[in-house]
LOTIKOL-8539 format. One record per residue: residue number from 0; residue in one letter; x, y, z of N, C-alpha, C, O in turn. Coordinates in Angstrom, 2 decimals, padded with zeros to 5 digits. Atoms other than C-alpha are relative to their C-alpha. Layout:
+-----+------+---------+---------+---------+---------+---------+---------+---------+---------+---------+---------+---------+---------+
: pos : code :      nu :      nv :      nw :     cau :     cav :     caw :      cu :      cv :      cw :      ou :      ov :      ow :
+-----+------+---------+---------+---------+---------+---------+---------+---------+---------+---------+---------+---------+---------+
: NUM :    A :       X :       Y :       Z :       X :       Y :       Z :       X :       Y :       Z :       X :       Y :       Z :
...
+-----+------+---------+---------+---------+---------+---------+---------+---------+---------+---------+---------+---------+---------+
This chain:
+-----+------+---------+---------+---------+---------+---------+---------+---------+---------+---------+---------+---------+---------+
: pos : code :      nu :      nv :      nw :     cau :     cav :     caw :      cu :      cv :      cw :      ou :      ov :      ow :
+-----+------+---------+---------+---------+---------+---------+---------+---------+---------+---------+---------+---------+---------+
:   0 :    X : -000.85 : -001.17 :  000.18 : -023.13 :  033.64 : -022.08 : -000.39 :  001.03 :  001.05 : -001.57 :  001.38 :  001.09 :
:   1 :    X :  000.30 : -001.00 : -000.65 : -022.82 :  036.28 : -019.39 : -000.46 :  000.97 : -000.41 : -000.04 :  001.30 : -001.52 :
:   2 :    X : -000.26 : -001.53 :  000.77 : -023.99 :  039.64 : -019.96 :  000.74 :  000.88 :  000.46 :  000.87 :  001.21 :  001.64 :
:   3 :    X : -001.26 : -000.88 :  000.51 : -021.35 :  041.92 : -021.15 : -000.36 :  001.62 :  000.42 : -001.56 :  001.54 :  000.71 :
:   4 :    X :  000.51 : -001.15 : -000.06 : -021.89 :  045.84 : -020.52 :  000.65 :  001.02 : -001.15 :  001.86 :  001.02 : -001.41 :
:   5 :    X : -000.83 : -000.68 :  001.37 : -021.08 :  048.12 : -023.49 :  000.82 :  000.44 :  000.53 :  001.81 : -000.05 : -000.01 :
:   6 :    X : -001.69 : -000.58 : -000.41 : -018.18 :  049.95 : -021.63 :  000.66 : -001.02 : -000.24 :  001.64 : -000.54 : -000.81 :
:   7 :    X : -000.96 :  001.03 : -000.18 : -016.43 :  047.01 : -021.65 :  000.35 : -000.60 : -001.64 :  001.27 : -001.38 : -001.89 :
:   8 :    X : -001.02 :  000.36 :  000.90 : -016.12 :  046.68 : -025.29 : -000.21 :  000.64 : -001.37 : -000.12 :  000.24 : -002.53 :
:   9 :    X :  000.25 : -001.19 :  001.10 : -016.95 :  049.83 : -027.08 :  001.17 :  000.92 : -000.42 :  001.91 :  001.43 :  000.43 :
:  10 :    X : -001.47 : -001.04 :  000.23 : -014.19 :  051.95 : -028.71 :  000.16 :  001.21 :  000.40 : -000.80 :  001.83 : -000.04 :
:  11 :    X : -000.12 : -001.19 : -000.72 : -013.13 :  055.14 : -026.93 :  000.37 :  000.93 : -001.06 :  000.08 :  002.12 : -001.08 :
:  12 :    X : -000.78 : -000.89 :  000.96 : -011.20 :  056.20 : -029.98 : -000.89 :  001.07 : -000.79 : -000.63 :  001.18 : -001.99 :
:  13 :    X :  001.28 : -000.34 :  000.85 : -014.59 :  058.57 : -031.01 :  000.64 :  000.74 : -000.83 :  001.52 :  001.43 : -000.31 :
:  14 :    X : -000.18 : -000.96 :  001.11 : -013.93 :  060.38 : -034.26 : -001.08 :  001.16 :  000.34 : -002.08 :  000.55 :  000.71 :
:  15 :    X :  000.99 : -000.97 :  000.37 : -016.20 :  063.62 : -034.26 :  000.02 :  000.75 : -000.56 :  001.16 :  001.18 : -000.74 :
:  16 :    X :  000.24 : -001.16 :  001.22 : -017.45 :  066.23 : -036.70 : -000.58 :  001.01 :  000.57 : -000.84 :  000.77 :  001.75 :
:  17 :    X :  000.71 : -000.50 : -000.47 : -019.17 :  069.15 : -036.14 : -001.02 :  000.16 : -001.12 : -000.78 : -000.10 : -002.30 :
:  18 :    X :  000.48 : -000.20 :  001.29 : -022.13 :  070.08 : -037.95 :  000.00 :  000.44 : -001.07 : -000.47 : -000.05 : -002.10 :
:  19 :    X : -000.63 : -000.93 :  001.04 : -020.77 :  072.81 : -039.85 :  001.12 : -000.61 : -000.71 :  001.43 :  000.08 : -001.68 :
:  20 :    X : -000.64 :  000.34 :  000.65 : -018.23 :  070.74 : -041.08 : -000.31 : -000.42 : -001.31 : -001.46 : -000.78 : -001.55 :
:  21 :    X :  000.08 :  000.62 :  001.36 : -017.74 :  069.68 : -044.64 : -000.28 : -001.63 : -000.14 :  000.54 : -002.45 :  000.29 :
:  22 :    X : -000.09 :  001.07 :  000.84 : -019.19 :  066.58 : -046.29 :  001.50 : -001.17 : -000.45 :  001.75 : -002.38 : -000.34 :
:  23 :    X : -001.25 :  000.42 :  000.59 : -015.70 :  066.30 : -047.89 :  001.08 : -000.16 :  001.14 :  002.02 : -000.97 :  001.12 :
:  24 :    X : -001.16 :  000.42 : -000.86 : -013.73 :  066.57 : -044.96 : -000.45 : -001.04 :  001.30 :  000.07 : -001.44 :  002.34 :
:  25 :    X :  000.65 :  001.70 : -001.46 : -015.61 :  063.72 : -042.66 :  000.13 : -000.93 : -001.20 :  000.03 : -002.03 : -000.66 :
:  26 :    X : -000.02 :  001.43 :  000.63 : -015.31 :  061.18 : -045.61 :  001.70 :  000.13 : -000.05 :  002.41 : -000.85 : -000.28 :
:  27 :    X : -001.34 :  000.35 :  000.21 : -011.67 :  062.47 : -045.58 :  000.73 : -000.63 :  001.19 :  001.66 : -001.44 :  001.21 :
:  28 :    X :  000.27 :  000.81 : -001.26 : -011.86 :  061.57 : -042.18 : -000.05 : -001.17 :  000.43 :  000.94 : -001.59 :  001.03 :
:  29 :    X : -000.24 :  000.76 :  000.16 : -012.91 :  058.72 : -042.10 :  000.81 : -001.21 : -000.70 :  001.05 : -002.24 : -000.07 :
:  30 :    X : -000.66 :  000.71 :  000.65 : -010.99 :  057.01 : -044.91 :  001.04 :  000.04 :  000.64 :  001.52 : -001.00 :  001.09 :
:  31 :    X : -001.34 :  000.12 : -000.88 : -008.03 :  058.16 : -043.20 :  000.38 : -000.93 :  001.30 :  001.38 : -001.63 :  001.49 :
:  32 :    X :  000.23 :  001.23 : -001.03 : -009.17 :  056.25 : -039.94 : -000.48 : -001.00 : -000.46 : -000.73 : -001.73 :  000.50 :
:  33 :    X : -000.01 :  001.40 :  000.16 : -009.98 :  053.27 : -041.66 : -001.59 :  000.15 :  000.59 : -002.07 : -000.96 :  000.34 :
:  34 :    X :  001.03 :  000.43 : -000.64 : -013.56 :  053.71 : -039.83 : -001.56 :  000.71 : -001.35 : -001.59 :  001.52 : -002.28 :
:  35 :    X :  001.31 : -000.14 :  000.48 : -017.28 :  053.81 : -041.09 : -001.15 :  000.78 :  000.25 : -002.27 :  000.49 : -000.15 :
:  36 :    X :  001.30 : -000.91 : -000.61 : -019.30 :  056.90 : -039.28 :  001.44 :  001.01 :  000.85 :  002.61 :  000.73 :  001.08 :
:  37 :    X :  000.02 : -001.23 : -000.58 : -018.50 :  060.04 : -037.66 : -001.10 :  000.25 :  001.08 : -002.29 :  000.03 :  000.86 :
:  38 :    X :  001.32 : -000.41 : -000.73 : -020.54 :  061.09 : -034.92 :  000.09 :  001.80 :  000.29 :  001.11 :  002.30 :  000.77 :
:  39 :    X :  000.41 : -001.50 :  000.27 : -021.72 :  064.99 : -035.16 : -000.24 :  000.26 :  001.28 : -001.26 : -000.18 :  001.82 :
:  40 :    X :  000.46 : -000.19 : -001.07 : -021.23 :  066.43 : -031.96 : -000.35 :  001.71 :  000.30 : -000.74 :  002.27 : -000.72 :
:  41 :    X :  000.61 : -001.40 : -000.16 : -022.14 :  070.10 : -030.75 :  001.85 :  000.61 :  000.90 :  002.76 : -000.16 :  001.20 :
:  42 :    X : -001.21 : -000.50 : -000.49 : -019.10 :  072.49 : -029.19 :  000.32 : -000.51 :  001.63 :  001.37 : -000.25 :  002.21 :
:  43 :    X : -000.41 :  000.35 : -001.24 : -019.42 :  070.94 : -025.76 :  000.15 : -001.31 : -000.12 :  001.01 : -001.81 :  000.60 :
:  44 :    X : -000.52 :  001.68 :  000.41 : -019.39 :  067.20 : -027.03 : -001.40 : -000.72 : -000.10 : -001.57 : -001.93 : -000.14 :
:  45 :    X :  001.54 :  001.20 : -000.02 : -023.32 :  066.28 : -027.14 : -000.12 : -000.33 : -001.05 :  000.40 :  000.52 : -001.78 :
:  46 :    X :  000.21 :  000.45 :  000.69 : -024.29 :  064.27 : -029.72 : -001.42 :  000.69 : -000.98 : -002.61 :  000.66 : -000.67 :
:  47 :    X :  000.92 : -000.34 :  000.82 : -026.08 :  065.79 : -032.57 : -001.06 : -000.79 : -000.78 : -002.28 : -000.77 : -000.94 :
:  48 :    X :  000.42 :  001.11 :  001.30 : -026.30 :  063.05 : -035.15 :  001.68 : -001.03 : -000.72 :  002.85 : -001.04 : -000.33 :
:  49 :    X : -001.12 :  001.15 :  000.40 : -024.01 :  060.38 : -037.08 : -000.11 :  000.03 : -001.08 : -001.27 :  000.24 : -001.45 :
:  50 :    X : -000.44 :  000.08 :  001.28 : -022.62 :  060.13 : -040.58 :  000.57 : -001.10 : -000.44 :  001.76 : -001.22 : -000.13 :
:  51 :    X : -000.67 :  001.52 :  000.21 : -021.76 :  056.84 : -041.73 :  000.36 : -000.02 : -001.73 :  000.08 :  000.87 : -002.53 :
:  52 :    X : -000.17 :  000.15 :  001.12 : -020.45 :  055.21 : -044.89 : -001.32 : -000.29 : -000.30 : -000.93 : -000.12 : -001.46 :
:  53 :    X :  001.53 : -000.01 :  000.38 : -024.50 :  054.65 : -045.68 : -000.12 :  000.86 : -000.24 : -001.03 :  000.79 : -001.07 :
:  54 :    X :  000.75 : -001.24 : -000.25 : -025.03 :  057.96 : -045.54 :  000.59 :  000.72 : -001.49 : -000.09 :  001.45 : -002.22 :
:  55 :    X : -000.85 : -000.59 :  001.32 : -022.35 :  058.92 : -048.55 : -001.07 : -000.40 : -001.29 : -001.64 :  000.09 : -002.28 :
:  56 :    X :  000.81 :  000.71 :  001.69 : -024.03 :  056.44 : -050.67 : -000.62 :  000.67 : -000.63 : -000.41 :  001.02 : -001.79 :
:  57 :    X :  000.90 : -000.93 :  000.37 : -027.18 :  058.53 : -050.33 :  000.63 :  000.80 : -000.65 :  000.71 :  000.72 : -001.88 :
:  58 :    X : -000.49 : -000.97 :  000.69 : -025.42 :  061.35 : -050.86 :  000.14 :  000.41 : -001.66 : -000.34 :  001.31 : -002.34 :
:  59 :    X : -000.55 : -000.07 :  000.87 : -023.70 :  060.56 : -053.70 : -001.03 : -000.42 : -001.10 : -000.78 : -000.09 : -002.26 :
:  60 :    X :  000.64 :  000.43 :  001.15 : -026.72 :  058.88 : -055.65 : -001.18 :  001.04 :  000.24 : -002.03 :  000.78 : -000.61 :
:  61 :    X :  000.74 : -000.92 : -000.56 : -028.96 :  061.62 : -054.28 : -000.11 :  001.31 : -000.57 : -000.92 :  001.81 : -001.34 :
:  62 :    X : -000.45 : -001.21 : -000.61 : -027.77 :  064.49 : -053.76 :  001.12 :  000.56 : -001.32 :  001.08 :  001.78 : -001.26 :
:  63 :    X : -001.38 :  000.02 :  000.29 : -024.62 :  064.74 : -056.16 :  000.53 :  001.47 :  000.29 :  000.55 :  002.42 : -000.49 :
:  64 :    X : -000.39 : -001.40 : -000.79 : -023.25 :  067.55 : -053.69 :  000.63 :  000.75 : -000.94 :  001.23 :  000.42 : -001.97 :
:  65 :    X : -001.44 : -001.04 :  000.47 : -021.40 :  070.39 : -054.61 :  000.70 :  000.17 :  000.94 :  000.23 : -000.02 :  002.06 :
:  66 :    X : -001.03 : -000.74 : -000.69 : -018.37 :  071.69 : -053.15 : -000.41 :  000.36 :  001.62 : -001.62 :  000.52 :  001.77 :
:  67 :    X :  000.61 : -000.78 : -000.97 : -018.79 :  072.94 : -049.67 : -001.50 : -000.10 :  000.90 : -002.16 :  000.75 :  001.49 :
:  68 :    X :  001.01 :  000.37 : -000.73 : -021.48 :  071.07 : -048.25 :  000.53 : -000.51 :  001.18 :  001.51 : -001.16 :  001.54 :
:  69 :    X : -000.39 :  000.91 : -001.69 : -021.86 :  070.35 : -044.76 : -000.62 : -001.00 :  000.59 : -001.68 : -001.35 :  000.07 :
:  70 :    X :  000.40 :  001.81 : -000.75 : -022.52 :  067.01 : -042.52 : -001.37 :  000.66 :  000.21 : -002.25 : -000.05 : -000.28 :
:  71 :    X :  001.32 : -000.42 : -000.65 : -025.66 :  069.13 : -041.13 : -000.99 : -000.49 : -000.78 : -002.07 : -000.78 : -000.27 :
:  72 :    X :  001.28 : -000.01 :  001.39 : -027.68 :  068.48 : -044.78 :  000.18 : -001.40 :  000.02 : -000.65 : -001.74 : -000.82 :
:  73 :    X :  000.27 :  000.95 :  000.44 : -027.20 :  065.04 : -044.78 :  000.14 : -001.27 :  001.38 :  000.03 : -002.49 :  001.23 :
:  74 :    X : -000.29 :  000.79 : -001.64 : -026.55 :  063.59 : -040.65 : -001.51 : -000.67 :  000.14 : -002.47 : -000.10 : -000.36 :
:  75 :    X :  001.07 :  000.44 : -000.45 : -029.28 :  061.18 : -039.31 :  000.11 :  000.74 :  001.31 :  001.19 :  000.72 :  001.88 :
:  76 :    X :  000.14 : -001.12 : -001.11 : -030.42 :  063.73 : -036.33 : -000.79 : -001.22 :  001.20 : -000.30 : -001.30 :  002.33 :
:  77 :    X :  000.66 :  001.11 : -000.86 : -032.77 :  060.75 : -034.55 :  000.63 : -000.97 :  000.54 : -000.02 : -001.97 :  000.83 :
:  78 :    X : -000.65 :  000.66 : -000.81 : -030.00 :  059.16 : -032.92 : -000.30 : -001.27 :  001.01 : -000.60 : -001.16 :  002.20 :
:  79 :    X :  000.53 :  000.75 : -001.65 : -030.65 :  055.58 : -031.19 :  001.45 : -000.40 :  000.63 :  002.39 : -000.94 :  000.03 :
:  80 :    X : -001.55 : -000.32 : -000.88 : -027.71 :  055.81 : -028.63 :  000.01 : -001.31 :  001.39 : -000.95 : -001.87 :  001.91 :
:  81 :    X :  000.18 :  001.32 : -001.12 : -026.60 :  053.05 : -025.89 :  000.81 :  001.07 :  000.78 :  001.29 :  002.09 :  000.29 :
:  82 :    X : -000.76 : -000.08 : -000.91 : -024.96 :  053.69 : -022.61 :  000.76 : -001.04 :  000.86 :  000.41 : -002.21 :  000.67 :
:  83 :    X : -000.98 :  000.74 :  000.31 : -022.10 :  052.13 : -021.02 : -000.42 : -000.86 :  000.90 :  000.56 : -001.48 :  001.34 :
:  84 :    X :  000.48 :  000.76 : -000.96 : -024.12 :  050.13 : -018.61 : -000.88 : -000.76 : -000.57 : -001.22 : -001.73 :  000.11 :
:  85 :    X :  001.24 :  000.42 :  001.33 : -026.70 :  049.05 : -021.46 :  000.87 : -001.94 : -000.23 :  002.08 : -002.15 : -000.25 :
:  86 :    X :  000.08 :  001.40 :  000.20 : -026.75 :  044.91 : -021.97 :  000.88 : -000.03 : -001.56 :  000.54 :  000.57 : -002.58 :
:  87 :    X : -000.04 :  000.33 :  001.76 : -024.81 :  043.80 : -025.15 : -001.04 : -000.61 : -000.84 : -001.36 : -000.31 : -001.99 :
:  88 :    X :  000.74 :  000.66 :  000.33 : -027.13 :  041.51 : -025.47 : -001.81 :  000.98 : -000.61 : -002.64 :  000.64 : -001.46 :
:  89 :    X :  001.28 : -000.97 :  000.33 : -030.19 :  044.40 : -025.70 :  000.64 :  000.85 : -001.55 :  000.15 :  000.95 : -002.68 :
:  90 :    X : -000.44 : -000.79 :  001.40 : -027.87 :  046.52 : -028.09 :  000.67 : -000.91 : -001.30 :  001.11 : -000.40 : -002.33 :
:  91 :    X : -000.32 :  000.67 :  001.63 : -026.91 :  043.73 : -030.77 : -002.11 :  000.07 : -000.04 : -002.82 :  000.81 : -000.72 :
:  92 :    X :  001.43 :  000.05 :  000.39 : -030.65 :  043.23 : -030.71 : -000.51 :  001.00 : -000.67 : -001.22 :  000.83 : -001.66 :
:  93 :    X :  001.07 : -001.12 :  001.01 : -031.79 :  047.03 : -031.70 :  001.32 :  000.40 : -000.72 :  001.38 :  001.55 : -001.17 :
:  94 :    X : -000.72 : -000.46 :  001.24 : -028.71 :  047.07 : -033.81 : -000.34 : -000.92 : -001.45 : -000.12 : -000.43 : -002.55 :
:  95 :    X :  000.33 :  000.63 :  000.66 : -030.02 :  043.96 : -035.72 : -001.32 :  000.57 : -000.56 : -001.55 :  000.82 : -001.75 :
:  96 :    X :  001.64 : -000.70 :  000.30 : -033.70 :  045.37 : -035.69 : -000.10 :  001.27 : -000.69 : -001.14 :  001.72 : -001.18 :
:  97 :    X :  000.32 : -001.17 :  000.82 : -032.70 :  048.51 : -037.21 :  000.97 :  000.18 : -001.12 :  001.04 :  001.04 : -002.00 :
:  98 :    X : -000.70 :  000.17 :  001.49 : -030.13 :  047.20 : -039.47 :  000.60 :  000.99 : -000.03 :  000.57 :  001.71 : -001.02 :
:  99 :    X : -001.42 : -001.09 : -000.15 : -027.10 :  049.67 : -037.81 :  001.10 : -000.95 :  000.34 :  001.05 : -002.15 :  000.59 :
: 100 :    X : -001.16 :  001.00 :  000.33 : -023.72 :  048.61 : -037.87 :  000.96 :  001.11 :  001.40 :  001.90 :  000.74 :  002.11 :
: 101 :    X : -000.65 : -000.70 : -001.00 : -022.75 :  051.68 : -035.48 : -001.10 : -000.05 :  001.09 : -002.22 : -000.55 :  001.00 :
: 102 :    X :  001.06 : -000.47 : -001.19 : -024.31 :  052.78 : -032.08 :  000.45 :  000.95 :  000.50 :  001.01 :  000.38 :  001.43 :
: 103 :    X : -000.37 : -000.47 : -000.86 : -023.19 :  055.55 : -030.53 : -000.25 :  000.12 :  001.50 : -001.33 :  000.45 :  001.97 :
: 104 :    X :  000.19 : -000.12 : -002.17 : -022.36 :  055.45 : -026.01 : -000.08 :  001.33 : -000.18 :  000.56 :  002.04 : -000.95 :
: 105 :    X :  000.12 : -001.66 : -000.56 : -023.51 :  058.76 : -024.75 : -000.20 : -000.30 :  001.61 : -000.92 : -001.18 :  002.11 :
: 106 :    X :  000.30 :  000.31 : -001.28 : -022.93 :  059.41 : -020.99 : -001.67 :  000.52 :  000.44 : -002.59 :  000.49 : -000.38 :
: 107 :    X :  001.79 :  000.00 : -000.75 : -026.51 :  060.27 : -018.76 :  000.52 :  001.75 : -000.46 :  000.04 :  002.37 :  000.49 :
: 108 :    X :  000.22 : -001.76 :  000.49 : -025.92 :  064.23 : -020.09 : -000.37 :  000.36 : -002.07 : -000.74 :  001.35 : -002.69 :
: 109 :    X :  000.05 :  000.48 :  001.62 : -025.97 :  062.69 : -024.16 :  001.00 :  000.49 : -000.14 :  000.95 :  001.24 : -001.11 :
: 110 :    X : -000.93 : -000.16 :  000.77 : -022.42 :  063.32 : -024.26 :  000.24 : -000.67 : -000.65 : -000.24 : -001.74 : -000.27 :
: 111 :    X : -000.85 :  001.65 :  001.08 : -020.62 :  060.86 : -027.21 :  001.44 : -000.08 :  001.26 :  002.31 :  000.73 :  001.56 :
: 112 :    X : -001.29 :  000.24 : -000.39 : -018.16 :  059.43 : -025.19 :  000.64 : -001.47 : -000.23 :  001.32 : -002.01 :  000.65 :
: 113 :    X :  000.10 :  000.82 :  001.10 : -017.93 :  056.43 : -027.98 : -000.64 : -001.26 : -000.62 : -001.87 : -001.26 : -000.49 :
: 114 :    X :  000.93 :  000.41 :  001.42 : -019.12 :  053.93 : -030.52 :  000.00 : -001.52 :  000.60 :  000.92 : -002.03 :  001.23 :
: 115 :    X : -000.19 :  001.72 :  000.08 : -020.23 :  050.07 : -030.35 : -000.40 : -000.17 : -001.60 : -001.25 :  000.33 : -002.35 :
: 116 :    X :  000.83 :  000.39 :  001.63 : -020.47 :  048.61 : -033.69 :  000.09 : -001.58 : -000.57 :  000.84 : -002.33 :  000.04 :
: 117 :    X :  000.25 :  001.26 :  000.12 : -021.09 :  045.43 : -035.10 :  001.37 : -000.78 : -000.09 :  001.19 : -001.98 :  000.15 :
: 118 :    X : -001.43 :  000.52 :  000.36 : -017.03 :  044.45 : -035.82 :  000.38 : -000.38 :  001.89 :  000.94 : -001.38 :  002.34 :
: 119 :    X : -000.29 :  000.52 : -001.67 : -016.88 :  044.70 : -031.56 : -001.08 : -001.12 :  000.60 : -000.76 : -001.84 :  001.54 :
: 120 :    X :  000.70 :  001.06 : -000.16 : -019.93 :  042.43 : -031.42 :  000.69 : -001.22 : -000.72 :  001.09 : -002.12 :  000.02 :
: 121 :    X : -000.70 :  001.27 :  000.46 : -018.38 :  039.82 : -033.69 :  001.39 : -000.12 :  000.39 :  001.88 : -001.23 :  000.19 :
: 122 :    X : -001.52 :  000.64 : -000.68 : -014.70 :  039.97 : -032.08 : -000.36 : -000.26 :  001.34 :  000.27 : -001.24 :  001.71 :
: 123 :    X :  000.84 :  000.90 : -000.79 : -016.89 :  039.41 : -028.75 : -000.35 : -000.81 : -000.07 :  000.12 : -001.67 :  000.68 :
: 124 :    X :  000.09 :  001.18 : -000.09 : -018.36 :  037.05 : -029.62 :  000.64 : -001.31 : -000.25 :  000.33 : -002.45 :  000.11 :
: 125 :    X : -000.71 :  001.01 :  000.48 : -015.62 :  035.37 : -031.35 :  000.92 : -000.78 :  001.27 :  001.27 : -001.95 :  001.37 :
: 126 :    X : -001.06 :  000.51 : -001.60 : -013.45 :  035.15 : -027.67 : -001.24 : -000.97 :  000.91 : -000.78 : -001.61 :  001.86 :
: 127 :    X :  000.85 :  000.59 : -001.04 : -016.66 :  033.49 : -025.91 :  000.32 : -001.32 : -000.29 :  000.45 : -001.73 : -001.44 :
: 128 :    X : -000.14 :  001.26 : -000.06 : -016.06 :  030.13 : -024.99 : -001.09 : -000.70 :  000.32 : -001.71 : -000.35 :  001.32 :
: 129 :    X :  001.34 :  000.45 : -000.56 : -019.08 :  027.51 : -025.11 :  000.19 : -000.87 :  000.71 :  000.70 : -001.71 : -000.03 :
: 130 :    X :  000.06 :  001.33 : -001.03 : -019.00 :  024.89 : -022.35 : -000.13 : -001.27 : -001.34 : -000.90 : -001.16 : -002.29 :
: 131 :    X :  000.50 :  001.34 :  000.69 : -018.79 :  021.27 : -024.19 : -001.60 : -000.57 :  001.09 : -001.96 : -000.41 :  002.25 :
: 132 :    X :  001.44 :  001.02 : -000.93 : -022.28 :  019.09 : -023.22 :  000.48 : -001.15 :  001.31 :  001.39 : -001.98 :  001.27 :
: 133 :    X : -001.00 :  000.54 : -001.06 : -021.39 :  017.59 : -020.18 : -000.67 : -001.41 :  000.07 : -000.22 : -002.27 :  000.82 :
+-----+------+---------+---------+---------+---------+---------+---------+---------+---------+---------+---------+---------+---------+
């Protein structure tokens, strides 16, 4: 298998939150997009932190929020982030090793400029063709 470079098959479509946003309105967020994380960016677009459907769970068995909470109280802030030149082959690896399903691309300034996640690793890999044994 060649190696692949994450630009080539990471989604551009980034959802983002800010931190001050509501709890309630990033899960409304997401459900609406059909997707599984948010990424928390700052007013110029750097990457703060990420909110995933994991993160609710907590929440919700945790936490049982009130009203008016924001992504800031409950975002993973330690961000491990790929770039779009980064090996697929390196980033399924520390997505397996840390048991993430998202990754956020940040360009060389840590902007988000979007997501690999494990659904683009398995429709990758599903198009690879293996040579028969010759």
């Amino acid at each position: 298998m060649d190696d692949i470079f994450v630009g080539r098959l990471m989604s551009d479509g980034l959802h983002t939150v800010t931190p001050d946003t509501f709890v309630e309105d990033a899960a409304e967020l997401m459900l609406d997009e059909g997707i599984g994380s948010v990424v928390v960016v700052d007013e110029d677009g750097h990457l703060e932190g990420i909110l995933t459907n994991t993160d609710f769970v907590t929440i919700v068995a945790k936490s049982k929020p009130k009203a008016r909470t924001t992504v800031e109280r409950y975002m993973t802030t330690d961000v491990v982030t790929a770039g779009v030149q980064d090996s697929i082959r390196d980033v399924a690896d520390a997505m397996i090793e840390r048991g993430f399903h998202h990754m956020p691309v940040v360009d060389d300034d840590g902007t988000a400029i979007g997501m690999i996640t494990t659904t683009d690793l398995a429709s990758y890999i599903s198009t690879v063709q293996t040579p028969s044994p010759a």
